[in-house]
C-alpha positions in Angstrom: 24.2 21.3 -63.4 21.3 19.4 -63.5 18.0 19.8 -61.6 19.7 19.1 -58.5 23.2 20.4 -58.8 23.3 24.1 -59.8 21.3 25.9 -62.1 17.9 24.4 -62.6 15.0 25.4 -63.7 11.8 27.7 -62.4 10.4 28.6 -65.1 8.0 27.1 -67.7 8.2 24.2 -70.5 11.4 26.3 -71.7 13.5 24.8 -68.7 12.2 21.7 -69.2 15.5 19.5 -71.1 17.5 22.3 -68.3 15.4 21.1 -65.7 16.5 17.3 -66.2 20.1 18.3 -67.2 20.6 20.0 -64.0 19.4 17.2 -62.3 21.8 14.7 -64.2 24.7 16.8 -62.9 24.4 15.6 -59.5 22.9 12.0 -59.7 25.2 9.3 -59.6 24.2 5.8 -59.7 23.0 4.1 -56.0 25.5 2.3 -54.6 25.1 -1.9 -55.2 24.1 -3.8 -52.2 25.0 -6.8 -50.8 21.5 -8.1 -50.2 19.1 -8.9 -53.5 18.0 -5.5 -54.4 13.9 -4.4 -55.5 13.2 -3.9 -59.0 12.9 -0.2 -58.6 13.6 2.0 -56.3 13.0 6.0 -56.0 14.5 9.3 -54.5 11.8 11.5 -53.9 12.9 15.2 -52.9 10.6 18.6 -53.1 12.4 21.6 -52.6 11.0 24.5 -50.7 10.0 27.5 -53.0 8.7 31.2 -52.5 7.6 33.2 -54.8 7.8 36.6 -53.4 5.1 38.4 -55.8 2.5 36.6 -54.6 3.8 35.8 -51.1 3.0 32.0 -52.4 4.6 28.9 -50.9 5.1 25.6 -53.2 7.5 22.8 -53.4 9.1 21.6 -56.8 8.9 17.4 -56.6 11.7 15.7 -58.3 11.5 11.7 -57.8 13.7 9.4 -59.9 12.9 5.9 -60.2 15.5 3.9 -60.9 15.1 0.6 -62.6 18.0 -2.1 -60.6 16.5 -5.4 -61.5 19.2 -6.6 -64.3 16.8 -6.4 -67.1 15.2 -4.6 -69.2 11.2 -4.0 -69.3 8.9 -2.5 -72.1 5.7 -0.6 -72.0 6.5 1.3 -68.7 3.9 3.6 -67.0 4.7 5.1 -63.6 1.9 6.9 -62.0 2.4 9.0 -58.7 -0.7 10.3 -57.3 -0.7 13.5 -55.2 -2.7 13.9 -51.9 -5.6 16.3 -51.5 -4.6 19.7 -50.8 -2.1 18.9 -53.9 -2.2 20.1 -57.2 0.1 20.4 -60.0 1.0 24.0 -60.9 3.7 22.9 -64.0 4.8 19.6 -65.8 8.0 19.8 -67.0 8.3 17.9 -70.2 11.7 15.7 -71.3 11.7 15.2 -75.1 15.0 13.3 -75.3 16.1 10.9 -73.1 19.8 11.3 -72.0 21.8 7.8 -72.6 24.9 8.5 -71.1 24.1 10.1 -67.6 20.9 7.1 -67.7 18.1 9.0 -67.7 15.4 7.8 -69.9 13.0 9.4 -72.3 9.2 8.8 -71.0 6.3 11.5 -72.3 4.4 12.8 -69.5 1.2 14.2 -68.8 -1.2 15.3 -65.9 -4.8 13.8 -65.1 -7.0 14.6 -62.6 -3.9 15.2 -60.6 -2.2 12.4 -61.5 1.1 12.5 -63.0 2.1 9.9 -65.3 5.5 8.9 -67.7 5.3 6.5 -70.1 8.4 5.1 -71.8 8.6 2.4 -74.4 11.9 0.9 -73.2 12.8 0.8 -69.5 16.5 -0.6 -69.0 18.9 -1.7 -66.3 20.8 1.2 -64.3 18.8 3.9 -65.8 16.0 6.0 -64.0 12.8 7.8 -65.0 12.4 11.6 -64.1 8.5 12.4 -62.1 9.3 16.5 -62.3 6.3 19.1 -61.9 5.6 21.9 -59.4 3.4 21.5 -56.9 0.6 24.4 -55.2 -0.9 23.5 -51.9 -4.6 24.7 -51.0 -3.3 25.5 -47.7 0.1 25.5 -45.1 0.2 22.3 -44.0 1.8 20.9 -40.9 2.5 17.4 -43.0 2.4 16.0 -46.3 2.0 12.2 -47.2 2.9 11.3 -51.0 1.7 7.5 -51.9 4.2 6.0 -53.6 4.9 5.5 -57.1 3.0 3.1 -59.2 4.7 1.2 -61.9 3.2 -0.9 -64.7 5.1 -2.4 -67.2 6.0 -6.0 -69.3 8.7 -8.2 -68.4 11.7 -9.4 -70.6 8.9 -12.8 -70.4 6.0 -11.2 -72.0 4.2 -11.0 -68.5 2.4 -7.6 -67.1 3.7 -6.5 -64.5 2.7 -4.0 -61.6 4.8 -2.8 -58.8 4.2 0.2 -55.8 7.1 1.8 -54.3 6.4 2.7 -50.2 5.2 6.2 -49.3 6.4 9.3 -48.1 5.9 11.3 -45.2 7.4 14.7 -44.5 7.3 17.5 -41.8 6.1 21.0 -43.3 6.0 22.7 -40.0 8.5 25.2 -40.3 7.3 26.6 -43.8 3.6 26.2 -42.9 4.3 28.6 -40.2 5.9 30.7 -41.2 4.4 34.7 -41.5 6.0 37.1 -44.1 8.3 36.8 -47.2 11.6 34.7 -48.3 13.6 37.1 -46.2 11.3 36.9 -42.9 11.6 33.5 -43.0 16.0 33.4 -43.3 16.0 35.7 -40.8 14.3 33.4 -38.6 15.9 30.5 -38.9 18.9 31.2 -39.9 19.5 34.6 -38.7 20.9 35.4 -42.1 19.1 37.0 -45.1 19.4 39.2 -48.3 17.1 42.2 -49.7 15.9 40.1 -52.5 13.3 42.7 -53.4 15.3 45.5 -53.6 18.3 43.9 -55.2 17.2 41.8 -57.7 13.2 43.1 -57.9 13.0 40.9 -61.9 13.6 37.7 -59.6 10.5 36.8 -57.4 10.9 32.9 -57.5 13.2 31.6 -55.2 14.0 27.9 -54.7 15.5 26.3 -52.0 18.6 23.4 -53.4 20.6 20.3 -51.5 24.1 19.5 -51.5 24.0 17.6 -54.7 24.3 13.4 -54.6 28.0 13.8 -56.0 29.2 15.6 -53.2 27.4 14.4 -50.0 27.5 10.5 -51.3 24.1 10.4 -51.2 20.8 11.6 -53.1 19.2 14.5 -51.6 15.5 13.1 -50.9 13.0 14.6 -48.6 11.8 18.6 -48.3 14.7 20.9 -49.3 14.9 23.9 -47.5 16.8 25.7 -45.3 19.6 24.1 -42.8 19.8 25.3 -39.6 22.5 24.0 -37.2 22.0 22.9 -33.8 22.5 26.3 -32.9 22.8 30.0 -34.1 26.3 29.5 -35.0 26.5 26.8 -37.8 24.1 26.2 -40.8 23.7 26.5 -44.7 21.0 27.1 -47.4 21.5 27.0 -51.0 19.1 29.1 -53.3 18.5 29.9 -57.0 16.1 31.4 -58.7 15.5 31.1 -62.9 16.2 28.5 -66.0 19.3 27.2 -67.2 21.3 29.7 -69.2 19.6 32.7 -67.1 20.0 31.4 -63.7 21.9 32.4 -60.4 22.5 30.8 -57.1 23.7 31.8 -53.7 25.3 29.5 -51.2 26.0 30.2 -47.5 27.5 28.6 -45.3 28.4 29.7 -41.5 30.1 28.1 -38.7 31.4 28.2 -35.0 34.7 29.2 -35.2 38.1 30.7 -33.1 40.1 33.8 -34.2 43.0 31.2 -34.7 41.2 29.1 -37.0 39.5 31.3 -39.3 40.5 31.1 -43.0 44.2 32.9 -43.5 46.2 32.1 -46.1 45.3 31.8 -50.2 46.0 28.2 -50.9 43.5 27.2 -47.3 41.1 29.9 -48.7 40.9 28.1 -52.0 40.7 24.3 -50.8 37.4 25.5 -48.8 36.2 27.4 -52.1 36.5 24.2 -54.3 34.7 22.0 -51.5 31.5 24.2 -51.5 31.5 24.6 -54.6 31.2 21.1 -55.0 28.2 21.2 -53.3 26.4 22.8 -56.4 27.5 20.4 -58.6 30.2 18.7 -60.4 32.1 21.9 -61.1 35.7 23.2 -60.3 37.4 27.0 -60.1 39.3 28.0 -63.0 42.5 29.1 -62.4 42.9 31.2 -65.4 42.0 34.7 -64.5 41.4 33.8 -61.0 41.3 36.9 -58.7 41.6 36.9 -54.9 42.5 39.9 -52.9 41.6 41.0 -49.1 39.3 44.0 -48.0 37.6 45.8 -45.5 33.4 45.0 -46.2 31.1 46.8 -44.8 31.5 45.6 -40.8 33.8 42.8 -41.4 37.7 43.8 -41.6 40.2 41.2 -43.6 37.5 40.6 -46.2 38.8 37.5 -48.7 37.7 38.2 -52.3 37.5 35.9 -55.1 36.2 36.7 -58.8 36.9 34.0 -61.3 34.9 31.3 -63.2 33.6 27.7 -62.4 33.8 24.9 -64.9 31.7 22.0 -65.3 33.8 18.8 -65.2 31.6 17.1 -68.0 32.4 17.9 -71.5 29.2 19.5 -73.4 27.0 19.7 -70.5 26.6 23.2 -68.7 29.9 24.6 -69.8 31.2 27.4 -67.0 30.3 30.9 -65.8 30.9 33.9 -63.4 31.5 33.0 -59.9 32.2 35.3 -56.8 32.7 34.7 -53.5 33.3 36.8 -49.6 34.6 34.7 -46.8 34.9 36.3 -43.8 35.3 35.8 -40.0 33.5 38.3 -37.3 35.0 38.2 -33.7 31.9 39.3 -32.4 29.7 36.1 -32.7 32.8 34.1 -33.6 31.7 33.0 -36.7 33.1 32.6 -39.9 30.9 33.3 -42.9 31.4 32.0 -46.3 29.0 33.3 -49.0 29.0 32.1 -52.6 27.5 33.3 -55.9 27.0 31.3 -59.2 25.4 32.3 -62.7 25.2 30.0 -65.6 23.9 32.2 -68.8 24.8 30.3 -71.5 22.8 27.5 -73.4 23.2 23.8 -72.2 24.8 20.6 -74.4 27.4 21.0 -77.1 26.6 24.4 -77.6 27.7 25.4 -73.6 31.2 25.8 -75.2 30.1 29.2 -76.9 30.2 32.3 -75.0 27.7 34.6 -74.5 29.7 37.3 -72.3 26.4 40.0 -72.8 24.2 37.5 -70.3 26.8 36.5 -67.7 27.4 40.4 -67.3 23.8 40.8 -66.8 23.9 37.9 -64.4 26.9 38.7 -62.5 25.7 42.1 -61.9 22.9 40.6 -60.2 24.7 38.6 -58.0 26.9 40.8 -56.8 24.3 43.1 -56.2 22.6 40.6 -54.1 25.1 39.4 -52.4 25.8 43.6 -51.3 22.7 43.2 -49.2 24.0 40.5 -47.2 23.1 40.7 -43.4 23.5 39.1 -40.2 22.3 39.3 -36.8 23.9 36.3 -35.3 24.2 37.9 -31.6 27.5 37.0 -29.6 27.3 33.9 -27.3 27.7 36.1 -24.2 24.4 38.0 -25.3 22.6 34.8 -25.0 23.7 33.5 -21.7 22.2 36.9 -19.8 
């Protein structure tokens, strides 16, 4: 999983070559356009994150700038400056640049809260990663980035400058928020975990999209929580730690009638498969594969499923424990499906090796977390008195 899709990173220089591997898992290249295309053009998304020691709100910037122009440029520097209020709590470094997913190497660096990558080579279809973490001095209500600044030589000899368009994006709901990661799911999405309790060695939480492969699209903007139009339909996606000691939870909930709720095995699985695509490029293994039906805690007809999800690229993130409740309450008439992922093994070539001793650790964790689930979705009658 790359950045984006599935386990990325949140922790220091050590995630870095995760943090960009996770991202390649979910970028796919844009689609080509009918009109004459820019030279460059970016996907800027900054996903929401808590960190619940501190009570501290922050959002992790990921823009890729892809290079569409049909050639190939040398002596590329791309600057993005960050607006007052902004600084730059982590740079995650990227040693090696990755030729067949078209990501390209550039050595970055921080100044006077600038961020800059510099790559020698810059060629056609592949992008350049702008990663770091950012702190803001206060909750703001809105955030403006200026756009990227690119300076580079032309396959003519000829300097070169270019400046993408800004960004501006609504931080209301975080920036006003009061209390903790679990104050704030409640809120919004009437739907939370005891994070504290559960999994107390976990106090950074980030907020992740669909990834690109799966919603046809890149994720760009703030990445947080999703919220339906009402009470009865939403999703969030959240991890917390670095490739190779990482976990994830996805939930997704939805208006639905008694005779449409999930019933058989082979329905049950087709909706597993399809959100877990939305973590990345990854199917369920059917080796092993457990799925059974329970009474959990209020919910009667429980469906179970313990097994393993595979990454569909060869010598990329490899596989690891997965675990999932779906479930349908009458009383709110909602239908609840609640997903846990771990990846605990190293990334690359060596993904194929086991390391059974961390996925325990990790799976424990999730199901442990995913024990505190709770909802307080009211019925739809309670709202209309």
């Amino acid at each position: 999983m790359n950045r984006e899709e599935g386990f990325d990173t949140m922790s220091r220089h050590r995630i870095v070559p995760a943090a960009v591997a996770l991202i390649v898992a979910l970028l796919g290249l844009p689609a080509s356009r009918a009109d004459a295309p820019p030279t460059f053009i970016s996907y800027p998304s900054y996903d929401a994150k808590f960190d619940l020691a501190t009570g501290k709100f922050s959002l992790v910037s990921s823009v890729v700038v892809y290079n569409i122009s049909g050639q190939t440029f040398t002596d590329v520097t791309f600057k993005q400056t960050y607006p007052e209020g902004v600084t730059v709590k982590e740079t995650y470094q990227r040693e090696v640049g990755t030729a067949a997913t078209g990501e390209q190497s550039a050595a970055r660096q921080v100044t006077d809260n600038v961020s800059y990558a510099r790559t020698k080579t810059y060629r056609n279809r592949q992008y350049v990663l702008l990663y770091n973490e950012l702190e803001l001095a206060r909750r703001l209500n809105t955030i403006t980035f200026p756009g990227v600044e690119i300076d580079y030589t032309d396959p003519d000899g000829a300097h070169q400058t270019a400046k993408l368009g800004e960004n501006t994006y609504d931080l209301f709901i975080y920036s006003n928020v009061v209390g903790d990661l679990e104050r704030f799911l409640n809120k919004y999405n009437k739907i939370t975990f005891d994070f504290k309790d559960a999994v107390p060695e976990r106090t950074e939480w980030e907020f992740a999209p669909i990834v690109a492969s799966a919603q046809g699209k890149f994720p760009t903007g703030i990445i947080g929580t999703s919220p339906g139009e009402d009470d009865y339909n939403g999703h969030f996606r959240l991890r917390s730690g670095p490739p190779g000691d990482n976990i994830q939870v996805l939930v997704v909930y939805k208006a639905t009638h008694k005779k449409d709720r999930i019933a058989d095995r082979e329905a049950l699985l087709k909706q597993l498969h399809d959100y877990l695509r939305w973590c990345g490029e990854f199917d369920l293994a059917q080796d092993g594969l457990q799925v059974r039906q329970d009474k959990w805690k209020k919910y009667k007809e429980v469906w179970n499923v313990d097994g393993r999800w595979t990454d569909t690229i060869k010598d990329r993130l490899g596989e690891g424990p997965f675990l999932a409740k779906v479930f349908y309450s009458p009383r709110e008439d909602v239908e609840y499906y609640v997903l846990g992922l771990a990846h605990g093994r190293a990334l690359g070539p060596e993904s194929s090796t086991p390391n059974p001793e961390k996925e325990a650790q990790l799976l424990k964790q999730l199901t442990s977390l995913i024990e505190t689930f709770k909802s307080t979705i009211v019925p739809l009658s309670y709202e209309r008195r």
